[in-house]
C-alpha positions, 0 to 999 in steps of 0.5 A: 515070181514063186521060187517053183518057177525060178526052179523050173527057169534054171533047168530049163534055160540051164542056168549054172550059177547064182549070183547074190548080189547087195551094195556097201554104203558106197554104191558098190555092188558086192557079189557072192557066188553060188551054184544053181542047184542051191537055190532052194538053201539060198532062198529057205536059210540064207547064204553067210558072208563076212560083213566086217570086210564090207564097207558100212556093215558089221565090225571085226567082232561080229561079222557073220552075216545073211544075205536073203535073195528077194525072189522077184529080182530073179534075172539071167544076166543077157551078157553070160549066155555064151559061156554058160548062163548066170542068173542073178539075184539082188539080196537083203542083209540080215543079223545072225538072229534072222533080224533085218540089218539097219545099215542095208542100203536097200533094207533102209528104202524098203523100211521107209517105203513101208513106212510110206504104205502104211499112211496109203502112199507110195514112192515113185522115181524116174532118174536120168543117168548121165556117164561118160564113155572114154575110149580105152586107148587113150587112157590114162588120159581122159579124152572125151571119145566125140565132139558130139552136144546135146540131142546131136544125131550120131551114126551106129557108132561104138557108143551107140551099140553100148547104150543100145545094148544096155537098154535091152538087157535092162529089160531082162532085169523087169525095168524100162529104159524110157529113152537114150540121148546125147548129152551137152559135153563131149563124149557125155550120154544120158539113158532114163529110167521108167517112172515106177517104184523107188525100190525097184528102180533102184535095183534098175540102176544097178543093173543099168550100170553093170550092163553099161559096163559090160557093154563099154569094156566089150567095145574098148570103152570105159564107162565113167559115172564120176560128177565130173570127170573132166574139167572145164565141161559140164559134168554128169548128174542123175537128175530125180523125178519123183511123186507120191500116189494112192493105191490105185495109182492116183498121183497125190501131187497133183491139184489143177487149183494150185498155180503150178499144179502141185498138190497141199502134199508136194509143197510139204514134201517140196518143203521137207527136202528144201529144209535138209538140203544140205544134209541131203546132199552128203548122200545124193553127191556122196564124193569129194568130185561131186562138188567139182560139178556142184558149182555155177556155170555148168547147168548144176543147182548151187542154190537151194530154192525151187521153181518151174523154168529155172534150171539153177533151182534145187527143185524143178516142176516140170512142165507136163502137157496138158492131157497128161497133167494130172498122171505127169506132176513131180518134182524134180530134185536135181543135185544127185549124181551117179556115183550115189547109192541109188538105194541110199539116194531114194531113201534119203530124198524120201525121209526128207519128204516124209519130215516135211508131210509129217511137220507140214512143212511149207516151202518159201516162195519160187524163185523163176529168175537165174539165181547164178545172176543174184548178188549176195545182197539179193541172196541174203533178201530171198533167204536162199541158202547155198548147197555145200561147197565139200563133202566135208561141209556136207557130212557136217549138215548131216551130223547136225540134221537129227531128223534125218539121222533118226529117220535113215538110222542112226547106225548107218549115218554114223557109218557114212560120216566116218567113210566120208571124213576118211575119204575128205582126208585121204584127199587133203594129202593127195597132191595133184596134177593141178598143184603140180602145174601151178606151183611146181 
């Protein structure tokens, strides 16, 4: 899209305000606004803003810094029609020297991804959100607002209009909803994303997630994309399907003469996040709940391996029909969850992959048994390590993973490791409602 016809767009639908928009390291979405008419300011010289507030970004010494919209992402928000229309804008960060910011979530998938095109290749990802709604009234308790399971048909109710509602306006923002279901646990809904670029589908699950949150707050819900919210029940992943291709769409992960179908460029890629496991999962399971999910019993990965049919496998390829084999081959990463940074996530899982196409790296063999069944014996034979069982554990793997942190930016991993240590130890001193039931 040209700025002219943005221009022309917001005289026309009268558009009011702008809001130029950009996440924290955390997945938070940040906001500056500004009125329609400085549109052309905003696009030609860049809006300033004081990054020394923002989690990640510059210190107290040199805060000023630029958000620059990136025109295409252009979208007039479908909830604000009523009341005056407001158009949004997702944005890159920039130093004060026009340089671009190496600590910007999206500004590090884009670097990669160019990095990527430069080799011919480019990065697709389809993630399924799992959250759960909660029912406002009920709250501070955290009661699950159905008895509802996995695929259960359910009627127009409250939550269906909210997921509906979602998916619609997500249309506006240029990104495909490709189905909502029920999910296993009470109260636990699914919506996934439309196969496309990793950069543009991270900018969908932003926009899935505010217009979630819109809708559930309209309704008397409280949407949740905690790991794992509620005890004793399986908690919400956003599993990763992803491939690379050529410039004509070709999938490069696809070889009719491999016994799983994969391609000589998917076992290293497969192999590359197979072998910084454990550091990526200090950016895809980002929070100290992440690793109330990440254990076994509970249809989450604990083991890293991969296979086809096994679900407690890191790594899945799924099956594909037969007429869609060649377009339909991927592998499924499994561990991430929504309260990552989605441009954060892609980029780590990608910079994984890269290193391990880069080192031709091969991965061990595929493990089709359910690996929550093997002794620690049988463990220790098939050389199948575990994920971490902190966030803690986990920022150490990413500490000690050099690769990783050259290839997502030094600046930016130390950043994350300093945040996650604080929020580690700002848990330790917590008392819970666990401790206090069993001890007081």
């Amino acid at each position: 899209m040209k700025k002219a016809e943005v221009s022309k767009t917001i005289e026309t639908e009268g558009v009011r305000f702008l809001y130029l928009v950009f996440t924290d390291i955390t997945g938070e979405l940040k906001k500056v606004t500004v009125p329609a008419k400085s549109l052309d300011d905003a696009v030609n010289e860049g809006v300033w803003f004081d990054g020394s507030s923002v989690e990640g970004f510059a210190r107290i010494y040199e805060s000023d810094m630029l958000l620059k919209p990136d025109i295409d992402t252009f979208t007039i928000l479908p909830w604000t029609e009523e009341n005056g229309k407001v158009a949004q804008l997702i944005c890159d960060v920039y130093h004060t020297d026009d340089k671009p910011f190496s600590g910007d979530p999206r500004g590090v998938l884009q670097r990669l991804s160019d990095k990527l095109e430069k080799k011919g290749m480019y990065y697709k990802v389809g993630p399924e959100i799992e959250f759960f709604l909660i029912d406002r009234a009920d709250l501070p308790e955290l009661r699950p607002h159905d008895r509802k399971g996995y695929f259960d048909l359910g009627v127009q109710s409250r939550a269906v209009e909210i997921c509906q509602s979602a998916m619609r306006d997500v249309e506006a923002f240029g990104v495909t909803c490709e189905s909502y279901h029920h999910e296993v646990s009470p109260g636990q809904h699914e919506t996934d994303l439309h196969y496309d670029d990793a950069v543009r589908i991270a900018d969908g699950v932003l926009s899935l997630k505010q217009a979630l949150r819109v809708h559930a707050r309209a309704r008397g819900f409280k949407v949740s994309f905690m790991p794992k919210p509620i005890a004793g029940i399986n908690g919400s992943g956003m599993h990763v399907h992803q491939s690379l291709s050529d410039k004509e769409g070709t999938n490069l992960f696809y070889d009719p003469e491999n016994d799983y179908s994969i391609s000589a460029l998917a076992r290293h890629f497969l192999a590359g996040q197979i072998a910084h496991a454990r550091a990526l999962a200090s950016i895809v399971a980002p929070t100290v709940n992440s690793y109330k999910r990440l254990v076994p019993g509970f249809e989450a990965p604990v083991y890293v391996c991969w296979g086809r049919v096994n679900r407690s496998a890191l790594i899945r390829i799924p099956n594909v029909s037969k007429n869609k084999v060649a377009a339909g081959t991927r592998l499924e990463l499994r561990c991430p969850d929504p309260s990552s940074n989605p441009y954060l996530a892609f980029a780590a899982m990608l910079a994984a992959g890269l290193d391990g196409i880069e080192r031709k790296l091969e991965p061990p063999e595929a493990i089709e048994e359910n690996v929550y069944g093997f002794s620690d014996e049988k463990l220790k034979e098939k050389n199948i390590a575990m994920l971490p069982h902190s966030i803690y554990e986990a920022v150490g793997a990413l500490e000690e993973d050099g690769i990783m942190r050259e290839l997502l930016g030094y600046e930016l991993t130390e950043h994350i490791i300093q945040a996650k240590r604080r929020e580690w130890r700002d848990f330790l001193m917590e008392v819970t409602p666990w401790e206090v039931s069993r001890y007081l």
